[in-house]
PDB file with one MODEL, atoms N, CA, C and O in Angstrom:
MODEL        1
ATOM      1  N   UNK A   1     113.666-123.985 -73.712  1.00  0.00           N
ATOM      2  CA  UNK A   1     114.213-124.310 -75.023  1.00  0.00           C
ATOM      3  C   UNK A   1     115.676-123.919 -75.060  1.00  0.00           C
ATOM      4  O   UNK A   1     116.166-123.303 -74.113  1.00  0.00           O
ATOM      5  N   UNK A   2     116.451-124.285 -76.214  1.00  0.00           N
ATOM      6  CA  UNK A   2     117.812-124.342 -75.863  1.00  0.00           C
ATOM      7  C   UNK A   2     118.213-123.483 -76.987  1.00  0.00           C
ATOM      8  O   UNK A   2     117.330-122.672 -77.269  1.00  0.00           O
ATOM      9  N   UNK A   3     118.923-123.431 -77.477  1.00  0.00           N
ATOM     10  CA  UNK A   3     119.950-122.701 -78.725  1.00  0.00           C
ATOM     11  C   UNK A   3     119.973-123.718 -79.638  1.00  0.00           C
ATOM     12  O   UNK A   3     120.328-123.180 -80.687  1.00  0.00           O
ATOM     13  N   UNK A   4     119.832-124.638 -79.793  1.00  0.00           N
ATOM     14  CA  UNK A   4     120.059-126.157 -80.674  1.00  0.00           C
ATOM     15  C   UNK A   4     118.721-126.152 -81.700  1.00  0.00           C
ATOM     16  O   UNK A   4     117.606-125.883 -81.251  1.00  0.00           O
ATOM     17  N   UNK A   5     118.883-126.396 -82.769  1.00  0.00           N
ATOM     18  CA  UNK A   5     118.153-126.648 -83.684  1.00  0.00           C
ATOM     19  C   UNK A   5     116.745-128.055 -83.293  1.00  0.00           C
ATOM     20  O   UNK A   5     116.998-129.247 -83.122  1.00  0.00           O
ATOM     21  N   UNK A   6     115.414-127.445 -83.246  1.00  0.00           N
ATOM     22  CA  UNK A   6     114.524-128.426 -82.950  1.00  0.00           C
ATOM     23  C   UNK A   6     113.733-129.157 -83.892  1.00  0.00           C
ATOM     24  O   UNK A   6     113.164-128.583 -84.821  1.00  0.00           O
ATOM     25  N   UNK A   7     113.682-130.074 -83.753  1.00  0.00           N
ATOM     26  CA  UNK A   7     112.230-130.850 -84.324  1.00  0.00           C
ATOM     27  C   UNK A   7     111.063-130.296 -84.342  1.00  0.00           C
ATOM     28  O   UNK A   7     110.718-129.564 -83.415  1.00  0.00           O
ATOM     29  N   UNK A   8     110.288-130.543 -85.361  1.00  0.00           N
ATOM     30  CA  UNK A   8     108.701-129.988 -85.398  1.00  0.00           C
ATOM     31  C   UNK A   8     108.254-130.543 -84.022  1.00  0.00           C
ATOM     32  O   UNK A   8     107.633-129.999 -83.109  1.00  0.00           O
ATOM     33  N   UNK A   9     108.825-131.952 -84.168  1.00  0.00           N
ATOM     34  CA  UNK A   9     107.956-132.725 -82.657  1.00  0.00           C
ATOM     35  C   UNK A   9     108.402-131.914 -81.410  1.00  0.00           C
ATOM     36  O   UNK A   9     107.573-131.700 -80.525  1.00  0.00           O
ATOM     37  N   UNK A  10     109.418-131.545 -81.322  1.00  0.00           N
ATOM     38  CA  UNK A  10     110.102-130.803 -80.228  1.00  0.00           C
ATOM     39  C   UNK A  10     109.759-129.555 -79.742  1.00  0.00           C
ATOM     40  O   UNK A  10     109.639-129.077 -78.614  1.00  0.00           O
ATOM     41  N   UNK A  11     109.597-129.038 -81.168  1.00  0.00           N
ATOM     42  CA  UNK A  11     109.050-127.550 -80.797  1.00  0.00           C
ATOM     43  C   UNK A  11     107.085-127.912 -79.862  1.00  0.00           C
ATOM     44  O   UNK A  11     106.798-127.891 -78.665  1.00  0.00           O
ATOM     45  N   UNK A  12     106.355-128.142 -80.867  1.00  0.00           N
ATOM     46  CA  UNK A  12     105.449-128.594 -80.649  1.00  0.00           C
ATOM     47  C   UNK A  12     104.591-129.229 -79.193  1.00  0.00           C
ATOM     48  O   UNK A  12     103.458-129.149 -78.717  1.00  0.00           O
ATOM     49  N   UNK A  13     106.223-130.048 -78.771  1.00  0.00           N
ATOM     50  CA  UNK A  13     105.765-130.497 -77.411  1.00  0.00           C
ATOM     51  C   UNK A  13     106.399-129.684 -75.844  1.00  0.00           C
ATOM     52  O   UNK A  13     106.209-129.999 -74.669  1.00  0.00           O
ATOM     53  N   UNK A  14     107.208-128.532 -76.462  1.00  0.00           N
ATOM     54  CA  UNK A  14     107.607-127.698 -75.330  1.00  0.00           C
ATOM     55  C   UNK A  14     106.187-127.022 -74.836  1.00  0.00           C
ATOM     56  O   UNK A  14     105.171-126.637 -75.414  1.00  0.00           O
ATOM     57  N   UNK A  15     106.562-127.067 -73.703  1.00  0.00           N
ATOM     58  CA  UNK A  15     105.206-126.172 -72.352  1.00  0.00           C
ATOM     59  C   UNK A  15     105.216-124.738 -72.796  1.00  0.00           C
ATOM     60  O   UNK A  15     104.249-123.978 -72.847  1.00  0.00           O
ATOM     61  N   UNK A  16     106.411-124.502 -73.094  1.00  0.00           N
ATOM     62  CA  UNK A  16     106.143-122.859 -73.446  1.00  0.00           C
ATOM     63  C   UNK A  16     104.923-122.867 -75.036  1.00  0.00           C
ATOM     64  O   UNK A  16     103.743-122.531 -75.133  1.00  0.00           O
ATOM     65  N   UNK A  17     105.521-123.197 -75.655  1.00  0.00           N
ATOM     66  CA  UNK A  17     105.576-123.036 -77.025  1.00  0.00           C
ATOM     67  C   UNK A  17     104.148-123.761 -76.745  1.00  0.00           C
ATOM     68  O   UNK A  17     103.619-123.264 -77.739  1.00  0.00           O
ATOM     69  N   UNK A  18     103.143-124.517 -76.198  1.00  0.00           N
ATOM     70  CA  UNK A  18     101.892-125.397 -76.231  1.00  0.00           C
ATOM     71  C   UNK A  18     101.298-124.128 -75.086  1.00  0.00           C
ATOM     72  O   UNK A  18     100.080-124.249 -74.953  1.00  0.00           O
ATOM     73  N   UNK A  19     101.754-123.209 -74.426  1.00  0.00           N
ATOM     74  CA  UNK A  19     101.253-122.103 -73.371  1.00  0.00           C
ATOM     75  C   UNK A  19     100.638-120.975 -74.490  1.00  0.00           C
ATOM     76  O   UNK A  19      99.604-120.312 -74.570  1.00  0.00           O
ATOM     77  N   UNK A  20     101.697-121.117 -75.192  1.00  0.00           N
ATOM     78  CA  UNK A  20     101.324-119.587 -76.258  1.00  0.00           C
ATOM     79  C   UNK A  20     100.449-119.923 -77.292  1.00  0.00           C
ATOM     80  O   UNK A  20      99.767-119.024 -77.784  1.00  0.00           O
ATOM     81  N   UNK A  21     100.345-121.176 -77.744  1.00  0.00           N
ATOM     82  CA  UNK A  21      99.336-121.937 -78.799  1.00  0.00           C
ATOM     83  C   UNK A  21      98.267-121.862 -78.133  1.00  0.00           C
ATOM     84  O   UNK A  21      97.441-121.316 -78.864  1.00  0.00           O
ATOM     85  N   UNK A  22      97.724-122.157 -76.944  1.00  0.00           N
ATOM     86  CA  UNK A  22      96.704-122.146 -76.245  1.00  0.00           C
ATOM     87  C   UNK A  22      96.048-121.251 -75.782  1.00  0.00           C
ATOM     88  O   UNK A  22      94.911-121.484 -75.371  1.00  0.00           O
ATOM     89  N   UNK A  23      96.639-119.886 -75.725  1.00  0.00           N
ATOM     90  CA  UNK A  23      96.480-118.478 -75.598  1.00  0.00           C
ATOM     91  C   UNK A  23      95.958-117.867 -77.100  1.00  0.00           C
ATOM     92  O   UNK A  23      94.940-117.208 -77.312  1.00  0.00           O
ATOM     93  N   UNK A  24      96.825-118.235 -77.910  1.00  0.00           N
ATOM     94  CA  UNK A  24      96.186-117.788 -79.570  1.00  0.00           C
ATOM     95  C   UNK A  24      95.247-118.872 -80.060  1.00  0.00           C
ATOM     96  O   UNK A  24      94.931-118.968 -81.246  1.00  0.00           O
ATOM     97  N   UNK A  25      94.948-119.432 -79.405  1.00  0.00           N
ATOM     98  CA  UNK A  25      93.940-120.761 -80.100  1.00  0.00           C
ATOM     99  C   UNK A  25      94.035-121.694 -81.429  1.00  0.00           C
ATOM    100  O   UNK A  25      93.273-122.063 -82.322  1.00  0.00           O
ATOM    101  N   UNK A  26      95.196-121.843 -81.115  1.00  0.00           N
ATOM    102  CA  UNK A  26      95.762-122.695 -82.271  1.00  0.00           C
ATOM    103  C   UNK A  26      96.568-124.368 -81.471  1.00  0.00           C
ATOM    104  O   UNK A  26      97.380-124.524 -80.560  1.00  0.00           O
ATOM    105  N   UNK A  27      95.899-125.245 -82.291  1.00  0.00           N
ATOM    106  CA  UNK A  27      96.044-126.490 -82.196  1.00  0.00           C
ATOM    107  C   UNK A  27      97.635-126.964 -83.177  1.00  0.00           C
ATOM    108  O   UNK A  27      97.928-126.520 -84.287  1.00  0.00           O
ATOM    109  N   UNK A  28      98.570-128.111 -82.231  1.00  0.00           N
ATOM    110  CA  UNK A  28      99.448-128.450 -83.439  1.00  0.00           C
ATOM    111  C   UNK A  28      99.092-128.934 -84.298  1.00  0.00           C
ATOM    112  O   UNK A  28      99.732-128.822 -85.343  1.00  0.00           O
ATOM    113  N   UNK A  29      97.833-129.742 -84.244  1.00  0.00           N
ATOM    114  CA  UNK A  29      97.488-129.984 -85.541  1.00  0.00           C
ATOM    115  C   UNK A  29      97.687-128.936 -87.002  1.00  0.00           C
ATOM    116  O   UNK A  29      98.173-129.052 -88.128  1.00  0.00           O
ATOM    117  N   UNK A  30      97.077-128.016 -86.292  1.00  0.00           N
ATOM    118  CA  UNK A  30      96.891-126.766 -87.449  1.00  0.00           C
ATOM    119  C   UNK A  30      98.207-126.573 -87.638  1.00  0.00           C
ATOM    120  O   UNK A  30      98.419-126.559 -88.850  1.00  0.00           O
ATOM    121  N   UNK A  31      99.139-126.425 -87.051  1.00  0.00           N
ATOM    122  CA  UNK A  31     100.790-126.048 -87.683  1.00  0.00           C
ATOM    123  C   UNK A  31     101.329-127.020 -88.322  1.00  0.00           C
ATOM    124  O   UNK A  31     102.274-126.906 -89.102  1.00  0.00           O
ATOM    125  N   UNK A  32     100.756-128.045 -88.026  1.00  0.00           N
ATOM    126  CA  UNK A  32     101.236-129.252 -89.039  1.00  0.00           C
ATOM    127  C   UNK A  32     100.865-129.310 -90.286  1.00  0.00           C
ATOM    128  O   UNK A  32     101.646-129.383 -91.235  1.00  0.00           O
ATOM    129  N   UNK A  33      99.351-129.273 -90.375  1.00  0.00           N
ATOM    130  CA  UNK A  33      98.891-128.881 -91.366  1.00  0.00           C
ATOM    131  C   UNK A  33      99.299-127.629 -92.736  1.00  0.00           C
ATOM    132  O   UNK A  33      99.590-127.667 -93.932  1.00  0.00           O
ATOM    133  N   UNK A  34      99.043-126.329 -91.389  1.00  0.00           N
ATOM    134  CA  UNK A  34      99.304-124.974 -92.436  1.00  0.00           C
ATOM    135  C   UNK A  34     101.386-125.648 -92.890  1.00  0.00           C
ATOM    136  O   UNK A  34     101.495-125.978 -94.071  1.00  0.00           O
ATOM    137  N   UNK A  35     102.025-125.717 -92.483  1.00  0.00           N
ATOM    138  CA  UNK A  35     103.621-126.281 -92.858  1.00  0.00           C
ATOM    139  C   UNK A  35     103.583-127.289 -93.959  1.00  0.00           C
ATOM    140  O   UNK A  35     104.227-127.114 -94.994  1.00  0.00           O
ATOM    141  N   UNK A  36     102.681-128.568 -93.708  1.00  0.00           N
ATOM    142  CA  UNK A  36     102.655-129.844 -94.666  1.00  0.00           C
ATOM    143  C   UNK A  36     102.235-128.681 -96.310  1.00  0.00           C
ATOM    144  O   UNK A  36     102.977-128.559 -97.285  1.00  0.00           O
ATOM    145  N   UNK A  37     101.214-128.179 -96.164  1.00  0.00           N
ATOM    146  CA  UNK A  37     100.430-127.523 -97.430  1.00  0.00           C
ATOM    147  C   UNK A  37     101.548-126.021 -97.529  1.00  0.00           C
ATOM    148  O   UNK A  37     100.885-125.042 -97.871  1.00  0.00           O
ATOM    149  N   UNK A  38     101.966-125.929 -97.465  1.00  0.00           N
ATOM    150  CA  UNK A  38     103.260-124.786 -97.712  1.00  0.00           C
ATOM    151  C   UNK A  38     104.538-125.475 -98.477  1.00  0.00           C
ATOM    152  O   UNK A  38     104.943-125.218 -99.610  1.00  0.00           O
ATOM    153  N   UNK A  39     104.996-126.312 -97.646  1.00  0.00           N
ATOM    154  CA  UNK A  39     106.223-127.333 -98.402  1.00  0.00           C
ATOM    155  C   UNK A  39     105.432-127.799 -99.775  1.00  0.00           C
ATOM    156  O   UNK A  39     105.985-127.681-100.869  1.00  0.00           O
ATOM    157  N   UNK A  40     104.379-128.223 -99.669  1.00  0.00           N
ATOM    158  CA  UNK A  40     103.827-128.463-101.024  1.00  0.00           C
ATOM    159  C   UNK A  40     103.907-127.677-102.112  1.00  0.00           C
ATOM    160  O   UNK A  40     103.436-126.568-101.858  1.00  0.00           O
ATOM    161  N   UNK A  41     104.372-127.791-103.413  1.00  0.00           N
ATOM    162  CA  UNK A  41     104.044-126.817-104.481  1.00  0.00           C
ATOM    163  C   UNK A  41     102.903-126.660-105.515  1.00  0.00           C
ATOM    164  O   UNK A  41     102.647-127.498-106.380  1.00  0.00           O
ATOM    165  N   UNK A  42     102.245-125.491-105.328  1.00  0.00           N
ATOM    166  CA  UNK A  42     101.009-125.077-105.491  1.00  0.00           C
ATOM    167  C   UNK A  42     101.073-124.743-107.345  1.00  0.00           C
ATOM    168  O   UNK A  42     102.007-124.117-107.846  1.00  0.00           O
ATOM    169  N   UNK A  43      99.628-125.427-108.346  1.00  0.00           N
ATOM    170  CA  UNK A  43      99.602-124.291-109.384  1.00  0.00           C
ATOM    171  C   UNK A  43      98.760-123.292-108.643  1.00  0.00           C
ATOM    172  O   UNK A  43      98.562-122.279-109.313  1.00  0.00           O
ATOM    173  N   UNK A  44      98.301-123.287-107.656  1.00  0.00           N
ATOM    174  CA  UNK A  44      97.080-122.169-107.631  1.00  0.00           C
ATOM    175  C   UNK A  44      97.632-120.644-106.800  1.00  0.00           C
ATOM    176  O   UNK A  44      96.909-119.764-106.334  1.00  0.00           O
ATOM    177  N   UNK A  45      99.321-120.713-106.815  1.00  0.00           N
ATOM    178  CA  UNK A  45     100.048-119.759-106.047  1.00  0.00           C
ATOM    179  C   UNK A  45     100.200-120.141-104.834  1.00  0.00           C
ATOM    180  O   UNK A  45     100.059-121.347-104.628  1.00  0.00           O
ATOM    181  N   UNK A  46     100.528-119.246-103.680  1.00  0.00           N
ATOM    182  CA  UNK A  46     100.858-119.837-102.465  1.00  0.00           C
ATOM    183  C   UNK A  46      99.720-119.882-101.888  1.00  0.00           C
ATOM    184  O   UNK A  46      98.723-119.358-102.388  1.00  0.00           O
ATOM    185  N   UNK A  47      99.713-120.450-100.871  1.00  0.00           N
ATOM    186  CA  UNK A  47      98.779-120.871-100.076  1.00  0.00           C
ATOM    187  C   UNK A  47      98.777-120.394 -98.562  1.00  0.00           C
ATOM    188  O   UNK A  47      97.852-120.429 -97.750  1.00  0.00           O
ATOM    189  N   UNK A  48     100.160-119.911 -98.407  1.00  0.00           N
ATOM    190  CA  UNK A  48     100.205-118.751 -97.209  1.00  0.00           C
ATOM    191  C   UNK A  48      99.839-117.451 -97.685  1.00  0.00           C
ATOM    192  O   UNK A  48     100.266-117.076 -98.777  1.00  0.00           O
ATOM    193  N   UNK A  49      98.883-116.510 -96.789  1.00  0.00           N
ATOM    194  CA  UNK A  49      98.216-115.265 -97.244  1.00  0.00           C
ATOM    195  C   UNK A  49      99.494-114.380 -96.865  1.00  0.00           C
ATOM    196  O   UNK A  49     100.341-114.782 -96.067  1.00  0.00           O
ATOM    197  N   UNK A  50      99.572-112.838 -97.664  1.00  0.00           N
ATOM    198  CA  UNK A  50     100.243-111.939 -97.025  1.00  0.00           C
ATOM    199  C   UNK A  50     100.576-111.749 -95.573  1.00  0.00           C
ATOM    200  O   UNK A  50      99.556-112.048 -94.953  1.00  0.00           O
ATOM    201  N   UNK A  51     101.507-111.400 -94.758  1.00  0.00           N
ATOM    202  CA  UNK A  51     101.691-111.275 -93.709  1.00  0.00           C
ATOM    203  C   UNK A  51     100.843-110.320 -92.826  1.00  0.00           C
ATOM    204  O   UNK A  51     100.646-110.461 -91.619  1.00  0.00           O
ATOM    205  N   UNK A  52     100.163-108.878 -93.978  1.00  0.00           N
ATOM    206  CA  UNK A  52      98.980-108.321 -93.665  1.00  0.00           C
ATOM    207  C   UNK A  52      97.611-108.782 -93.677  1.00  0.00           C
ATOM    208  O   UNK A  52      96.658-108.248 -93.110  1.00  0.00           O
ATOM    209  N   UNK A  53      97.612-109.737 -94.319  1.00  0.00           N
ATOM    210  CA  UNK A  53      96.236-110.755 -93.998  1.00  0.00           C
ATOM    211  C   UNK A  53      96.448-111.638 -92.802  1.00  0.00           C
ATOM    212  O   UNK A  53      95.514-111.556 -92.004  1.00  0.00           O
ATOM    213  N   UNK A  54      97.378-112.430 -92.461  1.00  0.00           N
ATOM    214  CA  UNK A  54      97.834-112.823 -91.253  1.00  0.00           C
ATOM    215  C   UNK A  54      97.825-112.121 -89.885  1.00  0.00           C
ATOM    216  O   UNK A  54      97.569-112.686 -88.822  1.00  0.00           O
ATOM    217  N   UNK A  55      98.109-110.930 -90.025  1.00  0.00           N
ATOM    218  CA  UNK A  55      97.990-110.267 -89.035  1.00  0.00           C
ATOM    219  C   UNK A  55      96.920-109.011 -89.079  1.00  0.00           C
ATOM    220  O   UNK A  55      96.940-107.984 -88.400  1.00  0.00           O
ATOM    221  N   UNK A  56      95.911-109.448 -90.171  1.00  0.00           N
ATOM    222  CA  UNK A  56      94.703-108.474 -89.436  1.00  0.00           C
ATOM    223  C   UNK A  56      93.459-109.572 -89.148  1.00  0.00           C
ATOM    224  O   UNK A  56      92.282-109.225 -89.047  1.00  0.00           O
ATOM    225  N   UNK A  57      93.868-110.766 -89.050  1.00  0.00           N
ATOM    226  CA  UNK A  57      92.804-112.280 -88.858  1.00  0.00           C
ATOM    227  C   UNK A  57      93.537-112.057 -87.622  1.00  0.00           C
ATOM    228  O   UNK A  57      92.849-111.474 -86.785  1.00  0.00           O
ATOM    229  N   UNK A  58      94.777-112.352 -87.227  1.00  0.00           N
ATOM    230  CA  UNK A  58      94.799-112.688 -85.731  1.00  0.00           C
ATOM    231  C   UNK A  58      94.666-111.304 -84.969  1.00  0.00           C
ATOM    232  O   UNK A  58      94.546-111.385 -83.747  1.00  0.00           O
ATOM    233  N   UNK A  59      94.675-109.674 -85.715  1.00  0.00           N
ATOM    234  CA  UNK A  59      93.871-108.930 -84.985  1.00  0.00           C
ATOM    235  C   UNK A  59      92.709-109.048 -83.951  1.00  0.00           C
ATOM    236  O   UNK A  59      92.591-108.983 -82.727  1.00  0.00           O
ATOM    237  N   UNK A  60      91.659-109.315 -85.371  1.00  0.00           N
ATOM    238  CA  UNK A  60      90.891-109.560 -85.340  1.00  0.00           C
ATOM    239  C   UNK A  60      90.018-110.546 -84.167  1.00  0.00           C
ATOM    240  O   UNK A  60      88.994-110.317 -83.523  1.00  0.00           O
ATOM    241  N   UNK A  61      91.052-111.879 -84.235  1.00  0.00           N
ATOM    242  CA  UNK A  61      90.777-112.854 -83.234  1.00  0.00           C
ATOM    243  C   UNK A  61      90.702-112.699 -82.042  1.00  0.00           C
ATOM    244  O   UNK A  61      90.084-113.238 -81.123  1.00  0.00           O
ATOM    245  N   UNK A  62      91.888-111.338 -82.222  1.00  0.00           N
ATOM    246  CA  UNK A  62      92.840-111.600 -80.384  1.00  0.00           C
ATOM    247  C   UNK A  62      91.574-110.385 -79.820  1.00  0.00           C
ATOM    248  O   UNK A  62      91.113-110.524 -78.687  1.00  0.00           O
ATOM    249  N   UNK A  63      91.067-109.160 -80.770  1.00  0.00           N
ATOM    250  CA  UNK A  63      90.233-108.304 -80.061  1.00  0.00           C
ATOM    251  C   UNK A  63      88.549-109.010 -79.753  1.00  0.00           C
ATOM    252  O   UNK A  63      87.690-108.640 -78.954  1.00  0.00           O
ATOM    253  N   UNK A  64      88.542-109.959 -80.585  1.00  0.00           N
ATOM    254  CA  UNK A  64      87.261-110.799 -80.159  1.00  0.00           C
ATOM    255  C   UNK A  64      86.251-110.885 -81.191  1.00  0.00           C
ATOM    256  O   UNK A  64      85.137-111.360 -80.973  1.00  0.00           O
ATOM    257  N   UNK A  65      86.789-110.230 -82.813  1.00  0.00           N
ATOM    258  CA  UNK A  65      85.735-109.425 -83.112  1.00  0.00           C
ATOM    259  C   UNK A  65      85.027-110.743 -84.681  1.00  0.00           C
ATOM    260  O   UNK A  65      84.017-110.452 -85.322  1.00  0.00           O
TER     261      UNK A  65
ENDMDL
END
């Protein structure tokens, strides 16, 4: 990857960046998704969880549990 500002498509289709998705088990679909429903504006509040809910799910994931 370069220093230059990327595309969703760009990011998405780098080997690195599809190495580390595949290691955390996450599909681009799903980043397309969780991004599309974020840009959206919510009455029901946000729709991204705390960054401590985020990171005790992918705890969670990465220890197996």
């Amino acid at each position: 990857m370069s220093d230059r500002i990327n595309t969703l498509d760009e990011l998405l289709s780098d080997p690195m960046v599809l190495l580390v998705m595949e290691r955390d088990r996450v599909r681009p679909e799903q980043v397309r998704l969780l991004l599309e429903r974020v840009r959206r504006p919510s009455v029901y509040g946000p729709l991204v969880p705390p960054a401590h809910v985020v990171a005790k799910t992918c705890l969670q994931q990465w220890l197996g549990r």
